[in-house]
C-alpha positions as CSV (number, residue, x, y, z in Angstrom):
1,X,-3.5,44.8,37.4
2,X,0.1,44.4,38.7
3,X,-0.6,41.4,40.6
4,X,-2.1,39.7,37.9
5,X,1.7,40.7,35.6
6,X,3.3,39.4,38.4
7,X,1.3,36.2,39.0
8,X,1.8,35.6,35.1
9,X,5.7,36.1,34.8
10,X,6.2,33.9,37.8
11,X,4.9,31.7,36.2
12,X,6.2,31.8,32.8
13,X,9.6,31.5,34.8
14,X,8.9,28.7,36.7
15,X,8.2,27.0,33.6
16,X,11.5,27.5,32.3
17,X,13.6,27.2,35.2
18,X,11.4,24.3,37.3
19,X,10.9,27.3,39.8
20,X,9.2,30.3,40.0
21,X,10.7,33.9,41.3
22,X,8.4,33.4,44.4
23,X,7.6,29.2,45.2
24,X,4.1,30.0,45.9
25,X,2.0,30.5,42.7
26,X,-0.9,30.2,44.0
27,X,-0.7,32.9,47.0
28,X,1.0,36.2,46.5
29,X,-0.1,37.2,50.0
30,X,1.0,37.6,53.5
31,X,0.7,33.2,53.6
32,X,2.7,33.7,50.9
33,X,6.6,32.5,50.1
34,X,8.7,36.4,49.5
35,X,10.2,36.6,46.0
36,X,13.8,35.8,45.6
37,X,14.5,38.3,43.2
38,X,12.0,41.1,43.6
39,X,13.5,43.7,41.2
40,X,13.5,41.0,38.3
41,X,9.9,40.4,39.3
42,X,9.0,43.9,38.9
43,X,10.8,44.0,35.7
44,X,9.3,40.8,34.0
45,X,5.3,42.0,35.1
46,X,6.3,46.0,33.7
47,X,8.1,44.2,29.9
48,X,4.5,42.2,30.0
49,X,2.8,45.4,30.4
50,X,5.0,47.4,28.2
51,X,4.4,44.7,25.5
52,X,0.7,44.6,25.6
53,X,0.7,41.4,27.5
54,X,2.3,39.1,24.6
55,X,3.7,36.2,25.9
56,X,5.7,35.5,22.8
57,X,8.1,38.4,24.0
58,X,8.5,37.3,27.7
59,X,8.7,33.7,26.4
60,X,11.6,35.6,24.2
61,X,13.4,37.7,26.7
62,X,13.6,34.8,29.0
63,X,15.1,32.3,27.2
64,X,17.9,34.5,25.0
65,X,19.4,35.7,29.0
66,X,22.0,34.5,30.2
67,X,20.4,33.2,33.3
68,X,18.5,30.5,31.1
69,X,21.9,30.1,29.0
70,X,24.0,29.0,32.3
71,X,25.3,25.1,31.9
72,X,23.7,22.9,34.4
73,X,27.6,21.7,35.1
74,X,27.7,21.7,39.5
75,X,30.0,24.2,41.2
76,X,31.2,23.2,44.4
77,X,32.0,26.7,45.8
78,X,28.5,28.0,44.8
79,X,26.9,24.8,46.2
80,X,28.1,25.6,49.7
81,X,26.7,29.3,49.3
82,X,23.4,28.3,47.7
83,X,23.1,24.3,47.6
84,X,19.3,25.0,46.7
85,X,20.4,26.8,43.9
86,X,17.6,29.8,44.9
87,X,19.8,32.6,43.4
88,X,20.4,30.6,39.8
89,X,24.4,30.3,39.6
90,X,23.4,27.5,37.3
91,X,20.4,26.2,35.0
92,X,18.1,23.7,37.0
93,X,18.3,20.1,35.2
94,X,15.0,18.9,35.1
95,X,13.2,16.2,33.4
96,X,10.5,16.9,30.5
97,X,7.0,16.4,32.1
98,X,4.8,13.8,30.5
99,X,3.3,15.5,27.9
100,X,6.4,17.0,25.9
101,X,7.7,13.1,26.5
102,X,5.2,12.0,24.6
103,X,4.8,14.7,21.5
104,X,8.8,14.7,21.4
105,X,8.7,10.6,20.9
106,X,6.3,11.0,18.5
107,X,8.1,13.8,16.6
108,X,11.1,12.5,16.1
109,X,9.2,9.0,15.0
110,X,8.2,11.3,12.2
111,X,4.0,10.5,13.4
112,X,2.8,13.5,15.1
113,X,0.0,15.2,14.1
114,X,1.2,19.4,14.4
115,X,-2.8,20.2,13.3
116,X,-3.8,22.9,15.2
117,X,-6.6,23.0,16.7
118,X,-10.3,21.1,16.6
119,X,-12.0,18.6,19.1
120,X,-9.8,16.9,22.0
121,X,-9.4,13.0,21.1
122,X,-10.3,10.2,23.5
123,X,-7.1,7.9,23.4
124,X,-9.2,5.0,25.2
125,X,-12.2,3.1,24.8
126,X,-15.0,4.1,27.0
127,X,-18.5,1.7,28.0
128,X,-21.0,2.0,30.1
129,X,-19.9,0.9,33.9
130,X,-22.0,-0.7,36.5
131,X,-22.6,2.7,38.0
132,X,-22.3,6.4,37.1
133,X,-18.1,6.2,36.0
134,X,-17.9,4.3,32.7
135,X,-15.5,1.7,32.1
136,X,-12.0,3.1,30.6
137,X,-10.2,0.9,28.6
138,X,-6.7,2.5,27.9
139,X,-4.8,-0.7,27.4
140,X,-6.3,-2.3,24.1
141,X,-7.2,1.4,22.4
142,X,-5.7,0.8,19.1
143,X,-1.8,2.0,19.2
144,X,-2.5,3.0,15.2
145,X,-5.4,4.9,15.5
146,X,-4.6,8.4,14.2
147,X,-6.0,10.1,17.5
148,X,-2.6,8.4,18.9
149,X,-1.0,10.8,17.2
150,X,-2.9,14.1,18.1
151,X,-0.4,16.4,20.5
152,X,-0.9,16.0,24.0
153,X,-2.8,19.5,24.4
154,X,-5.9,17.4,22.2
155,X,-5.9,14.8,25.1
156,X,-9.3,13.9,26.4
157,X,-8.4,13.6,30.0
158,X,-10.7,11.9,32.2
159,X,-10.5,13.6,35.7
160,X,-10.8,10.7,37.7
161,X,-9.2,7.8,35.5
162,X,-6.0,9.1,34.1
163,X,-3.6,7.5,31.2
164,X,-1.4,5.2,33.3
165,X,1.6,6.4,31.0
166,X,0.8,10.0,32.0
167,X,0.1,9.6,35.3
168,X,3.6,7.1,35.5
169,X,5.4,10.2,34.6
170,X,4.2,12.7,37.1
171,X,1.6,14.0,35.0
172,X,-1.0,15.9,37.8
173,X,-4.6,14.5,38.8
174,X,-6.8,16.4,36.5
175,X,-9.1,16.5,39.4
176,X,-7.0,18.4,41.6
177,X,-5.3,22.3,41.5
178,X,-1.9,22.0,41.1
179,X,0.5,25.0,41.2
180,X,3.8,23.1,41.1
181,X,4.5,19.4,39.5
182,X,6.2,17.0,41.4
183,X,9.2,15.7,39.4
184,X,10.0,11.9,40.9
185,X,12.5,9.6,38.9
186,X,10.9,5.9,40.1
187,X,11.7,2.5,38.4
188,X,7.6,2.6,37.3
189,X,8.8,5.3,34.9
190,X,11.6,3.3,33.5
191,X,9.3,0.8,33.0
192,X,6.7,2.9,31.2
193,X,9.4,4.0,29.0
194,X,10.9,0.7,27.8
195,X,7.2,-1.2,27.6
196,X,4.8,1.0,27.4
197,X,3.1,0.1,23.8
198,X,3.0,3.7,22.6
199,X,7.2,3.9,22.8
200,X,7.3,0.7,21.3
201,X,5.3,1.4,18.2
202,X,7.0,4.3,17.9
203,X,10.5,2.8,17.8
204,X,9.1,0.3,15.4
205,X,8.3,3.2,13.3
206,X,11.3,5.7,13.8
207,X,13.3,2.1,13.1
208,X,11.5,2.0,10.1
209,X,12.2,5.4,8.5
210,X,15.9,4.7,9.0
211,X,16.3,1.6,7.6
212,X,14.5,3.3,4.4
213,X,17.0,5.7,4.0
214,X,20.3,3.6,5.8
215,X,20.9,0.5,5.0
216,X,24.7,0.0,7.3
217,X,23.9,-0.8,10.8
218,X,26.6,1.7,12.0
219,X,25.0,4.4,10.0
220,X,21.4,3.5,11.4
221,X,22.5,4.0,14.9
222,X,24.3,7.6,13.9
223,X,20.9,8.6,12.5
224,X,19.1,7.3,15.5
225,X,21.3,9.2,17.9
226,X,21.1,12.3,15.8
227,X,17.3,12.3,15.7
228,X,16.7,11.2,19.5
229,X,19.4,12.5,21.3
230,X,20.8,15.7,18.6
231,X,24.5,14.5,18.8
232,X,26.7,11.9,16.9
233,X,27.5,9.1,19.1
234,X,31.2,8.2,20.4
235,X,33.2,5.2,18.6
236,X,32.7,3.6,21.9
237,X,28.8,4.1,21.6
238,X,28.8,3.1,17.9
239,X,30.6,-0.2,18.5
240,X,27.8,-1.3,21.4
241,X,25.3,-0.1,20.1
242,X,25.8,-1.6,16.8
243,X,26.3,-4.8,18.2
244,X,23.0,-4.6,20.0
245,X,21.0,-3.7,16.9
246,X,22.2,-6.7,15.1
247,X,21.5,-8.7,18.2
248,X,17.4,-7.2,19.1
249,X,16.9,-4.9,16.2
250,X,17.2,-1.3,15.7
251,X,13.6,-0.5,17.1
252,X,14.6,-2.0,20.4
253,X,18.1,0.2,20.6
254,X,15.6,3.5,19.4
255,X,13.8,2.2,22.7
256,X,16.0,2.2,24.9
257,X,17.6,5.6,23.4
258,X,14.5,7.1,24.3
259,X,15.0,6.2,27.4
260,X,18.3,7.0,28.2
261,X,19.2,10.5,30.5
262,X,20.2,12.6,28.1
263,X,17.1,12.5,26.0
264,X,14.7,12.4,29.2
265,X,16.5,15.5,31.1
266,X,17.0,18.5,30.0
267,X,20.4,20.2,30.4
């Protein structure tokens, strides 16, 4: 069915881009929002069809255009045409949703556990309540325990009592449709980041794994700023950032790294 190709480019796209081709997912109808680019539409939902409905090669065609390879850099004459940026005369910035947060962190901390597939993990400690709900413990689970380190598609979510992490970082109410994430940037979240004890045993352990293998401070923070934010860092950087690691330790510099822009947004 076309509709159905249509429905399911959409919303590969706005997965990529933040926004879909038309900004209503969910309704394709007359209550509907009109696509801003039919003709690419069209195109997307035929190449799907054409393909045999693999995602792999939309996923593919999408990201090697140039529309996905634009800079996010702002354009002040193309702002005061489009300031909504609806017709894509740059790439949207946007911010990694909760879940890629979280398996990225524990990637580069060298803990993630890429096993595919079996039984979701409970990453809590559940008792009986006084009523129906049970009591969800989420702050004393054991940081350690290898379910930790399950990818966030294993995550057992409980519907009505979400991971206040997750939920910190816009990640939707399970119990609840949601077409579209909302994408806030809150002083809760900077806190999550920096305290949350999930970051901070993973610093402790990305911290670790340098120091094995670097033993100059100056080299430990190159090697952090390679593995969290893919780039060497400045003199400038390496200077302050030196000094701070020999003032609080490299797993507190790896924390707040992690926490930085450039390693929460993506350009």
């Amino acid at each position: 069915n076309v509709l159905a190709r249509r429905a399911i480019v959409n919303r590969l796209w706005q997965h990529h881009f933040g926004r879909g081709l038309v900004d209503t997912p969910n309704d394709f109808g007359m209550m509907g929002d009109m696509p801003s680019h039919p003709e690419l539409l069209d195109r997307l939902a035929l190449e799907l069809g054409r393909s045999g409905g693999s995602l792999k090669h939309l996923h593919r065609l999408i990201v090697t255009s140039a529309v996905y390879r634009q800079s996010s850099r702002h354009d002040d004459r193309y702002a005061e045409i489009d300031a909504d940026n609806k017709y894509l005369w740059r790439m949207n910035r946007s911010r990694l949703d909760a879940e890629s947060l979280r398996d990225a962190v524990l990637q580069i901390a060298g803990t993630l556990d890429a096993k595919m597939g079996g039984p979701s993990v409970r990453q809590f400690i559940q008792s009986p309540g006084v009523h129906v709900t049970p009591v969800v413990d989420y702050v004393n689970f054991d940081v350690d325990d290898p379910a930790n380190c399950r990818r966030s598609v294993y995550r057992f979510v409980f519907r009505t009592l979400p991971d206040p992490f997750i939920d910190a970082l816009d990640c939707p109410d399970a119990s609840q449709l949601t077409p579209v994430r909302g994408e806030s940037v809150t002083a809760l979240q900077a806190l999550a980041t920096l305290n949350d004890k999930l970051i901070i045993r993973q610093s402790e352990h990305l911290a670790e794994r340098i120091s094995r293998s670097e033993a100059d401070v100056q080299r430990q923070v190159a090697s952090a700023f390679r593995q969290i934010l893919g780039r060497a860092p400045t003199g400038r950087e390496t200077q302050v950032v030196s000094a701070y690691v020999e003032k609080h330790g490299l797993a507190n510099a790896c924390r707040f790294l992690w926490n930085s822009n450039e390693f929460m947004f993506v350009d």
